[in-house]
C-alpha positions in Angstrom: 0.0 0.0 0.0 1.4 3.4 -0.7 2.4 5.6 2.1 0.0 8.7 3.0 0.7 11.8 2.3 0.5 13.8 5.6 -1.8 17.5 4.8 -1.9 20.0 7.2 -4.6 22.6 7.7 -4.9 25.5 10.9 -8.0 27.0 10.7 -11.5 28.1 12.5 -14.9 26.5 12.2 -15.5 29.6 9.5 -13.4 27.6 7.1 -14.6 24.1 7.2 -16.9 24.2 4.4 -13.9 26.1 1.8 -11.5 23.2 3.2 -14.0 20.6 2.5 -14.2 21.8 -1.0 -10.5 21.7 -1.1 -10.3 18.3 -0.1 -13.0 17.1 -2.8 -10.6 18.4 -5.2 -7.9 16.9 -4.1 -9.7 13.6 -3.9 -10.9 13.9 -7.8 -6.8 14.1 -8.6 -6.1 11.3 -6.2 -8.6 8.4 -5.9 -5.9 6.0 -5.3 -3.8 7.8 -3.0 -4.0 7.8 0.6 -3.9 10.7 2.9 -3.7 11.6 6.2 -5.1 14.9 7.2 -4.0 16.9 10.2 -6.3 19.7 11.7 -4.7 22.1 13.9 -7.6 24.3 15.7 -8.2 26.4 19.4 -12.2 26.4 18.6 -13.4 23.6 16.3 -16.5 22.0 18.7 -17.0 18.3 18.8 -19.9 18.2 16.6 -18.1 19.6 13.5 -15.3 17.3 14.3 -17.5 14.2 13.8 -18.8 15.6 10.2 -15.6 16.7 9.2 -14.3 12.7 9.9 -18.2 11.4 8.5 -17.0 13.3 5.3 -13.2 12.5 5.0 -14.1 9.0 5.6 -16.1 8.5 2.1 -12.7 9.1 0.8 -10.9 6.2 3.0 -8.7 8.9 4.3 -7.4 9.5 7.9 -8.3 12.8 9.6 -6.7 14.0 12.9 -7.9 16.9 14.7 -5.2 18.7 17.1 -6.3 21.3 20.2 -3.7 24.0 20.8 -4.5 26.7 23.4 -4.3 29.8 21.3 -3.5 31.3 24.7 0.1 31.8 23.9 -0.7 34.0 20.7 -2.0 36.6 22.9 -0.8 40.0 21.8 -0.1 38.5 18.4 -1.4 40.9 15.6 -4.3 39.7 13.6 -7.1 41.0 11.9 -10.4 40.1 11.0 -9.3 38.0 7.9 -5.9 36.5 9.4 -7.2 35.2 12.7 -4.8 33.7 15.7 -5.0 30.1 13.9 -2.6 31.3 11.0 0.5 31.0 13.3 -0.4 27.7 14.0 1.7 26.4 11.0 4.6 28.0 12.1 4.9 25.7 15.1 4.0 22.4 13.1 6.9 20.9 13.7 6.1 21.7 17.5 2.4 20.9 17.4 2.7 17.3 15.2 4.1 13.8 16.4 7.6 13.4 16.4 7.2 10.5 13.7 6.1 12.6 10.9 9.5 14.1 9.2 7.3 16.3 6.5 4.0 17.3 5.8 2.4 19.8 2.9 0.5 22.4 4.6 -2.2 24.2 2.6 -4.3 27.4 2.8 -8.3 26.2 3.0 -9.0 28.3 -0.2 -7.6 26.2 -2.9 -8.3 24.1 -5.8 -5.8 20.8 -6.8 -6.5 20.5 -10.4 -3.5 17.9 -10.7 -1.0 15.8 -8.7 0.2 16.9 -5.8 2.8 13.7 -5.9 5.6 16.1 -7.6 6.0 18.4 -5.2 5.3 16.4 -1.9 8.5 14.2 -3.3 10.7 17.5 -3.7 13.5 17.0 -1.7 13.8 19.5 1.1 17.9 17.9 2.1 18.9 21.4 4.3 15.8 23.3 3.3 12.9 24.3 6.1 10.3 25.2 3.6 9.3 24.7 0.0 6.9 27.7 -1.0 6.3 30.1 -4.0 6.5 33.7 -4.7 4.1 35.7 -6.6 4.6 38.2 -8.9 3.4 40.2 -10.6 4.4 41.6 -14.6 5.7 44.5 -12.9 7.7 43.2 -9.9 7.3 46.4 -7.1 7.1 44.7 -3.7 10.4 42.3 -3.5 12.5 45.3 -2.6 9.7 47.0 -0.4 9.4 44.0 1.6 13.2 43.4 1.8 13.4 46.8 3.3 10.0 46.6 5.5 11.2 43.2 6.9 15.2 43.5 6.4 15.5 40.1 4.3 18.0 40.0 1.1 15.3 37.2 -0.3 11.8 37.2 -2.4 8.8 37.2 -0.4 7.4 33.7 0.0 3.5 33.4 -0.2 2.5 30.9 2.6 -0.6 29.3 1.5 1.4 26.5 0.2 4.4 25.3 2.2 5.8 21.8 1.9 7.3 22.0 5.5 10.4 19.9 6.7 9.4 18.9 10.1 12.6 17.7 11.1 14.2 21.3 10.6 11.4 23.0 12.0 12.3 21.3 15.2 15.6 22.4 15.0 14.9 26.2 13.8 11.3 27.6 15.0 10.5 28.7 18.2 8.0 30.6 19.9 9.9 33.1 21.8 11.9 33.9 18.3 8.6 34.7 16.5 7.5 36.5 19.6 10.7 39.2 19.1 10.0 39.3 15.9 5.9 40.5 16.5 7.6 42.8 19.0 10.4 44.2 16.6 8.4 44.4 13.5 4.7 45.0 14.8 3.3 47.5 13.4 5.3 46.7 9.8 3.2 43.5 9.7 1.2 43.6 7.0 0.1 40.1 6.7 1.3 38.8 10.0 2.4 35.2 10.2 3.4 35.3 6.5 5.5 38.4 7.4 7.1 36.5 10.1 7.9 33.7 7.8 10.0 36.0 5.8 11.8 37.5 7.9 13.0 34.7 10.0 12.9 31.8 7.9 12.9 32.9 4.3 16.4 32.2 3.5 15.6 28.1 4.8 13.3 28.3 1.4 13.1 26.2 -1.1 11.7 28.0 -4.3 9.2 26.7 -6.0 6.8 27.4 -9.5 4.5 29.6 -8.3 2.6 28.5 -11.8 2.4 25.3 -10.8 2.1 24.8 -7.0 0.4 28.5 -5.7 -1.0 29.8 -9.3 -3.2 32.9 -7.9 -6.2 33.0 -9.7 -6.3 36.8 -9.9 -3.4 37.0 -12.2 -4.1 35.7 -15.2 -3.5 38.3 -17.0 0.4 38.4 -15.3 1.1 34.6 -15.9 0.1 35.1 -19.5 2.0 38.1 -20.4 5.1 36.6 -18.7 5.1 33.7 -20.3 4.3 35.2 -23.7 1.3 33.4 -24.2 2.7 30.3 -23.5 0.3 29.9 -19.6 -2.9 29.9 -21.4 -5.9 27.7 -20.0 -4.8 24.5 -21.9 -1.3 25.0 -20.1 -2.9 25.5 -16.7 -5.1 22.2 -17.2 -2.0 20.4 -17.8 0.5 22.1 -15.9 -1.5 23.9 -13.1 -1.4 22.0 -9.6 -2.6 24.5 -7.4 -5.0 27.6 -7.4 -5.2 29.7 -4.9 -7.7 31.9 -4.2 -5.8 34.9 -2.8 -7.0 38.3 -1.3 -11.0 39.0 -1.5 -14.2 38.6 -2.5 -13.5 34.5 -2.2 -15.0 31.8 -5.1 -17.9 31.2 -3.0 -19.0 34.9 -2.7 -21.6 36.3 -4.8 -19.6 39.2 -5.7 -16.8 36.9 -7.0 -16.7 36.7 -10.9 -13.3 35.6 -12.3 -11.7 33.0 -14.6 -11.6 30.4 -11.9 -15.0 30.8 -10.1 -17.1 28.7 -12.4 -14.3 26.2 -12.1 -14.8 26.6 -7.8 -18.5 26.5 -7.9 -18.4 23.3 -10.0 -16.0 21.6 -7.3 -18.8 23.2 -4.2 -21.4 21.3 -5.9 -19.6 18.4 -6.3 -19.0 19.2 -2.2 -22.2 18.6 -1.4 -23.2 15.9 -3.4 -20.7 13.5 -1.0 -21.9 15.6 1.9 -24.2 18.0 2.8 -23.1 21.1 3.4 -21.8 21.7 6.8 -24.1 24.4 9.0 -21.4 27.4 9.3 -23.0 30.4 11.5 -20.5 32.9 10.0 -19.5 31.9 5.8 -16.3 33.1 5.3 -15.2 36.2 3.4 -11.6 35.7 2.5 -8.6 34.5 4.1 
C-alpha cells in the first residue's frame, strides 16, 4: 500500500466548508492515494469534528484533529481575515508527532487541479520550507518587503508550504517569532506570513508559483510573462494549485473571475458526497 501523504490545515470552524471543497478536489486528482489529514484548531467543537471525519471517511482517508490553546498567541497581531489560527503552521513541527519528518501544509481556499505527488517528493535535504512567490508583470514589492522586513530574499506566499518537520524542530520557536511581532509590529502587514519572511525565508526552497500556488487573480500576469505560452490548456495540464488569494473568495456572490465557475463546480460536487456543513459565520476571504 502506498504511504499517505500527511496535509496540514490550521483553521477556525469559518473555514470548514472552503477546506472541504478543497479536499474534494484533491480527492478527484487522487482516488488511489492515501492521505492523512491533520487539523490544527483552538475552537473547532465536537460536533463539526464528527462531520468533518463522517465526510473525510467517504474518501478512506485519515483525519486527525489537534487542540492548541491559542492562549500563547495573545498580543499576536491579527485581523479580521488572518485570525490567531494562522500562526499555528509556524509551530507544526512543535504541534505534530515526532514521527512525521514532513508534511504539505495548505491554505483552505484552494483548488488541486492535478497531482500533488511532484511536489510532496521534492527534496527538502537542508531546506525548512518549499513555498512560491508571486509576482506580478511588474515586480514592485520584493525590494519593499526586503526593506520593511530586512531580508536580502523574495517574499514567500505561505498558502502552500511543503514543510520539513525535522528542521522545523531544530529552527522555529515561539519566543523567536515572539521578538519578531515585538520588533516588526506594526510593519506587519500580513502577519504570520510576514514572520515567515523574515525569520525563515532564507531556509526556502523556491518553487513554480505557476504550478504549486498559481493565484487566480493573475491571469493576466502569468500570461503576459510567459508570452502566451500559460494559457488555459497550459494551466489544465501544468497547473497543480490555485489559490484563491485576497478578496471577494469563489464562493461569494460578488466573485466573478476566470476560476470561479471552475470553484463553484468543485462546491457542488462538495455537497453531493456531503451535505453542506451548517457554518453560523461563511467566510469572506482569508
Amino acid at each position: 500500500m502506498e504511504q499517505p501523504i500527511d496535509l496540514l490545515f490550521t483553521l477556525d470552524e469559518g473555514y470548514l466548508e472552503p477546506m472541504q471543497v478543497a479536499l474534494t478536489s484533491i480527492y478527484t486528482h487522487h482516488a488511489k492515494q492515501p492521505f492523512r489529514i491533520w487539523v490544527i484548531h483552538e475552537t473547532i467543537r465536537e460536533e463539526k469534528q464528527t462531520q468533518l471525519h463522517a465526510f473525510v471517511e467517504k474518501f478512506g482517508w485519515q483525519l486527525q484533529f489537534l487542540e492548541v490553546d491559542g492562549a500563547i498567541f495573545e498580543g499576536a497581531p491579527t485581523v479580521e481575515r488572518y485570525p490567531r489560527e494562522m500562526y499555528f503552521r509556524l509551530l507544526a513541527g512543535q504541534i505534530l508527532p515526532t514521527s512525521i519528518t514532513k508534511v504539505l501544509y495548505l491554505d483552505p481556499d484552494i483548488l488541486v487541479i492535478n497531482s500533488l505527488q511532484p511536489l510532496w517528493e521534492t527534496s527538502l535535504e537542508g531546506y525548512l520550507l518549499a513555498a512560491a512567490t508571486h509576482r506580478r508583470i511588474i515586480d514592485l514589492t520584493t525590494k519593499f518587503n526586503q526593506i520593511r522586513l530586512d531580508t536580502d530574499h523574495d517574499y514567500y506566499n505561505s498558502g502552500v508550504l511543503l514543510i520539513n518537520l525535522e528542521k522545523a524542530r531544530e529552527l522555529v520557536s515561539w519566543s523567536e517569532i515572539q521578538q519578531t511581532i515585538e520588533k516588526y509590529n506594526k510593519l506587519l502587514m500580513l502577519p504570520d506570513q510576514d514572520v515567515l519572511n523574515h525569520l525563515y525565508g532564507k531556509y526556502t526552497l523556491e518553487v513554480p508559483e505557476e504550478i504549486w500556488n498559481y493565484d487566480a487573480r493573475l491571469y493576466t500576469s502569468y500570461l503576459a510573462r510567459s508570452l502566451g505560452e500559460y494559457n488555459s490548456h497550459w494551466i489544465a495540464q501544468n497547473t497543480a494549485i490555485l489559490h484563491f488569494c485576497g478578496k471577494p473568495k469563489p464562493w461569494d456572490a460578488k466573485n466573478d473571475t476566470r476560476f470561479t465557475a471552475l470553484y463553484l463546480d468543485y462546491q457542488k460536487l462538495t455537497r453531493k458526497f456531503m451535505p453542506r456543513l451548517e457554518l453560523k459565520n461563511r467566510p469572506s476571504t482569508i
